[in-house]
C-alpha positions as CSV (number, residue, x, y, z in Angstrom):
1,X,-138.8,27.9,125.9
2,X,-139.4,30.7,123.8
3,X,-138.4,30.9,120.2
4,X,-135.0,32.9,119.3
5,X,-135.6,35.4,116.3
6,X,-133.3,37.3,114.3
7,X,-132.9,41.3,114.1
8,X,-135.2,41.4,110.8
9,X,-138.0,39.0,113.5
10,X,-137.8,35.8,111.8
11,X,-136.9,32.8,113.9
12,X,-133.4,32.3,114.1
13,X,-132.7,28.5,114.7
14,X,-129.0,29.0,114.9
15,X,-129.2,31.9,117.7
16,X,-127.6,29.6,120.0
17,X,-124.2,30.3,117.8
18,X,-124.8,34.2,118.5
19,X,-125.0,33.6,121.9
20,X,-122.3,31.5,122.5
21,X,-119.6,33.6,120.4
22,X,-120.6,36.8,122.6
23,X,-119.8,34.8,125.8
24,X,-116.7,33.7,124.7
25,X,-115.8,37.3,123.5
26,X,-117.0,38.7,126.8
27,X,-115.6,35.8,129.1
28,X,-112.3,36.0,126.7
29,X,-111.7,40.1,127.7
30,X,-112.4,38.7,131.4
31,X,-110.0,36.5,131.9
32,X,-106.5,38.3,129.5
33,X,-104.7,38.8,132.5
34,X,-102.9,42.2,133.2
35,X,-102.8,44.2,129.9
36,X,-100.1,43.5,127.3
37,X,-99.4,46.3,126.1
38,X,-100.5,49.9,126.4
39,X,-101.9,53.2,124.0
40,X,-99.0,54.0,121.7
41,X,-96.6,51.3,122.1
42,X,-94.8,49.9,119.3
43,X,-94.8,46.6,117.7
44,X,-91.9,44.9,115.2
45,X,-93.9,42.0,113.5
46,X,-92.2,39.5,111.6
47,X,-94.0,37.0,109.9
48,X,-92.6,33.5,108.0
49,X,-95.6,33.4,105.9
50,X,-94.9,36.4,102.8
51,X,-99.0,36.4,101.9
52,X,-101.3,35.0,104.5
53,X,-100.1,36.3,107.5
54,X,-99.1,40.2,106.3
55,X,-102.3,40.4,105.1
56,X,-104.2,39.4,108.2
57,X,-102.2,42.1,110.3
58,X,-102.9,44.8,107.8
59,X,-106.7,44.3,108.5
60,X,-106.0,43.8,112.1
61,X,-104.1,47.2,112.1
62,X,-106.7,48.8,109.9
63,X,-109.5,47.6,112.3
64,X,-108.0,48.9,115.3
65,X,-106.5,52.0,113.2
66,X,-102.7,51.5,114.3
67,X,-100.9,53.2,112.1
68,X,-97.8,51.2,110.1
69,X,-95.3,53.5,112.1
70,X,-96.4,52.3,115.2
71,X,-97.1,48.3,113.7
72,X,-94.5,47.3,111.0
73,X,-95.1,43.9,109.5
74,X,-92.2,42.7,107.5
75,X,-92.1,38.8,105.8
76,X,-89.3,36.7,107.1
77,X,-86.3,36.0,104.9
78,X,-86.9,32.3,105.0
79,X,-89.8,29.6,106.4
80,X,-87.0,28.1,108.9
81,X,-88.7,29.5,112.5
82,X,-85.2,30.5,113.7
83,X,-84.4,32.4,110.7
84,X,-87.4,34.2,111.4
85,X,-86.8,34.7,114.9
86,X,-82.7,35.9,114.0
87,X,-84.7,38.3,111.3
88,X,-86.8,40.0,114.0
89,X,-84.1,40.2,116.3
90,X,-81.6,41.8,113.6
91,X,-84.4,44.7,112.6
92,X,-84.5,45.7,116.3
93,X,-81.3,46.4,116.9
94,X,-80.5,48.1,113.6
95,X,-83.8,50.2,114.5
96,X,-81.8,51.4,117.1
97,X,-78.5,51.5,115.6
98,X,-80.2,54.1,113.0
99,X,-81.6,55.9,115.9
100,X,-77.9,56.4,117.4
101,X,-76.6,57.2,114.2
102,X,-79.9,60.0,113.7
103,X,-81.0,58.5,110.3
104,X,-84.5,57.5,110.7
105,X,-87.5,59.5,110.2
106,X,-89.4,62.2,112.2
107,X,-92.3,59.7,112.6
108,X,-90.1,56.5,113.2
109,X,-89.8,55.2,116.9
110,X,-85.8,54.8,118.3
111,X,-87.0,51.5,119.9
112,X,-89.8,48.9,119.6
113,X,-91.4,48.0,122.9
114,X,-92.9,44.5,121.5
115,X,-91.1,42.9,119.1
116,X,-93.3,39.1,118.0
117,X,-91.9,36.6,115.3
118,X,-95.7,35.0,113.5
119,X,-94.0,31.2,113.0
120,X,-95.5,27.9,112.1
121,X,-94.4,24.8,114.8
122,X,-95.0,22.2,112.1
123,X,-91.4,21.4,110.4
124,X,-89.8,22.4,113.3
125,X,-91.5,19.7,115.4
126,X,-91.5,17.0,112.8
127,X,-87.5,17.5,112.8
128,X,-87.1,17.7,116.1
129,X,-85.6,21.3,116.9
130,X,-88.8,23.2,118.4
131,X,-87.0,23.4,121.8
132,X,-84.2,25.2,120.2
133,X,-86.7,27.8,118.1
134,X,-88.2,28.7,121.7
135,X,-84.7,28.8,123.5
136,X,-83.0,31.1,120.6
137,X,-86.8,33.4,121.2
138,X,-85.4,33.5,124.7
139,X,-82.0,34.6,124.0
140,X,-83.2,37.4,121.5
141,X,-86.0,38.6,123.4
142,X,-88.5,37.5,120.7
143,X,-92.0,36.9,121.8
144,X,-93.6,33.9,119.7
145,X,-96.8,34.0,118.2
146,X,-96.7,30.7,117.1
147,X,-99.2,28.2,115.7
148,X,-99.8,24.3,115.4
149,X,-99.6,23.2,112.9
150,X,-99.7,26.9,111.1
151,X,-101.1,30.0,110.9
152,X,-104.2,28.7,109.6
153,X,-105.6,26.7,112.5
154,X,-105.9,30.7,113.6
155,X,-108.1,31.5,110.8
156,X,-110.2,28.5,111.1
157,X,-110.9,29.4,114.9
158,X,-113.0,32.4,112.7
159,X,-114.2,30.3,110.7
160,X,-115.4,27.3,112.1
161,X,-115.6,28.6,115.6
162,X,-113.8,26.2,118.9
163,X,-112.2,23.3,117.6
164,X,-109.5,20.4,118.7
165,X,-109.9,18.3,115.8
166,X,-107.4,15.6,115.3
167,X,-107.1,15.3,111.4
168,X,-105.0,18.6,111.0
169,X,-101.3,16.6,111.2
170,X,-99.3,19.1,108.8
171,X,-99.4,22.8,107.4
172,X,-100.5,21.5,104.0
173,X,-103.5,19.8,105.6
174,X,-104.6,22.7,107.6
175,X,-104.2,24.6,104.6
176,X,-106.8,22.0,103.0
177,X,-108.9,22.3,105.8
178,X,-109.7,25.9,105.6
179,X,-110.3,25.9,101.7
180,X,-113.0,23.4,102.1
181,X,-114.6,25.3,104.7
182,X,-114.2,28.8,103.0
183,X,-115.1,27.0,99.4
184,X,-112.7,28.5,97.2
185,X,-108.5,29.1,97.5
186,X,-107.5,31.9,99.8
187,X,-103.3,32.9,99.5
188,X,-102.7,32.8,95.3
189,X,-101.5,35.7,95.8
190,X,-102.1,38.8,97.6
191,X,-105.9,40.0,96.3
192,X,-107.3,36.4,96.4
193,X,-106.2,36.7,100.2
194,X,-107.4,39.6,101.2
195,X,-111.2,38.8,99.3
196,X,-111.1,35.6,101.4
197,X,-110.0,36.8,104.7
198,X,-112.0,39.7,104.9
199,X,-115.0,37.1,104.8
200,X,-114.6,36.1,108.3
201,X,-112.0,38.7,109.5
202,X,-114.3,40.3,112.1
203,X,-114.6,37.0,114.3
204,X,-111.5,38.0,115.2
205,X,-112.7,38.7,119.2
206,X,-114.0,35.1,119.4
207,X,-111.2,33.7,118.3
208,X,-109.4,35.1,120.9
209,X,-111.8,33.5,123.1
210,X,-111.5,29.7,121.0
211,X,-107.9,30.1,121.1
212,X,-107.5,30.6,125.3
213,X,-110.4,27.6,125.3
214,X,-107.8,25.4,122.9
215,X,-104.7,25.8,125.3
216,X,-107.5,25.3,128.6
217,X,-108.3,21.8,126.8
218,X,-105.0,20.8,125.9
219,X,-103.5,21.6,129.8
220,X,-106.4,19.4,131.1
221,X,-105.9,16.8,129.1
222,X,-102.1,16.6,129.6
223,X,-100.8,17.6,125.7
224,X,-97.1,17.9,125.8
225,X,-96.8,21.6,124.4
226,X,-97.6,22.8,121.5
227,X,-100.7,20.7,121.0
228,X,-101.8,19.6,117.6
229,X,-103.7,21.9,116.9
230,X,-103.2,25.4,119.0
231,X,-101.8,28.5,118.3
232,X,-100.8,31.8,120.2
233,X,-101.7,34.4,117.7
234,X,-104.1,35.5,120.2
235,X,-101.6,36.7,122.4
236,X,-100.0,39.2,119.8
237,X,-103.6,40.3,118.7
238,X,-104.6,40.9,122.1
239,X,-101.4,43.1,122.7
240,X,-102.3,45.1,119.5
241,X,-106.0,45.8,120.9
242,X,-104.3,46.9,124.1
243,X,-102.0,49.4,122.5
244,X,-105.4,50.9,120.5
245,X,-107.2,53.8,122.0
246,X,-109.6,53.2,124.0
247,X,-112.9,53.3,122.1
248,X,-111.4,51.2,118.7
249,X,-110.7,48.2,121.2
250,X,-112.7,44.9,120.2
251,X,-111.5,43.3,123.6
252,X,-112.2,45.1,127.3
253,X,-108.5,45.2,128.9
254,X,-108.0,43.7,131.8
255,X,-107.0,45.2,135.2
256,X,-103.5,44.3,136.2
């Protein structure tokens, strides 16, 4: 077999990597189901984490330039997942209510088509009340973007690429995790998390991809839902490259 080599024509012994996140991307736009959302439509985001997670979105916005009228991101008013939820659901309706009442701005839409609540599974299923977050989603009409343990098994699918390893039991140790593989803290505060996220923030498409081949291996092995770890942040990013024009989308969309 012939040797790989790199765009400067060097061997490249890692091409392999190359190749295999470029499937994934292309096999991930393949197989996203009818599209999620389309050009234009409007997205509430709230998120339970006030640093990590607002920043992420900002980039993701900026990437697929959505402006903040059509995207808003708004921190949650506590880390309890049904607070977060009850949040989301609150700002919709009094979106509307200001509409009625003719109070919001020129620019401002009367109704969000997608409204997603960013939450963490891991306290909620160590105290047993996960079934009630998803059945009070259900009630509100919240869509869950939700991740296990947190948010940060999402940004270590960027980082270290398709993984079901078995050592991240809690938040704080996912947290851990991705610090030793990035080499340096990444949520102090807002500007150390933007400098560390926007190191790996483009392998966003792949892990779209990781994330569909995490909840694939969990279902064929038989994981009670949500397995340990997965998350469902795709979902919401994929929606977000769907309502981007045409040619900023990272991710084909899918025929219906």
């Amino acid at each position: 077999m012939g040797q790989r080599m790199s765009s400067e024509g060097n061997y490249n012994p890692e091409w392999w990597k190359d190749a295999r996140a470029s499937s994934l991307a292309r096999k991930s736009a393949r197989q996203g189901g009818s599209t999620l959302a389309k050009p234009g439509d409007t997205f509430l985001i709230v998120t339970e984490g006030e640093i990590t997670e607002p920043v992420y979105f900002d980039l993701l916005l900026s990437d697929l330039q959505l402006s903040t009228v059509q995207v808003r991101v708004l921190p949650g008013d506590t880390s309890d997942p049904r607070r977060v939820v009850e949040t989301a659901s609150w700002l919709a309706r009094e979106q509307e209510r200001k509409h009625r009442k003719g109070i919001l701005g020129s620019n401002e839409p009367g109704k969000f088509d997608h409204v997603w609540a960013v939450i963490d599974t891991d306290v909620a299923i160590r105290e047993q009340f996960w079934p009630k977050v998803e059945a009070l989603a259900r009630a509100k009409k919240i869509k869950l973007a939700h991740s296990t343990p947190c948010f940060e098994f999402w940004l270590l699918l960027h980082v270290v690429g398709f993984t079901t390893r078995s050592d991240l039991y809690n938040g704080d140790m996912a947290k851990a995790a991705l610090e030793r593989e990035l080499g340096k803290q990444y949520s102090t505060n807002e500007e150390t998390a933007k400098a560390a996220i926007a190191l790996f923030f483009r392998e966003w498409p792949g892990a779209v991809a990781y994330s569909e081949r995490v909840r694939l291996h969990h279902a064929e092995v038989g994981t009670p839902a949500p397995g340990n770890p997965s998350t469902e942040v795709d979902c919401l990013v994929r929606a977000l490259n769907d309502s981007a024009r045409e040619h900023l989308r990272k991710l084909v969309q899918s025929k219906s």
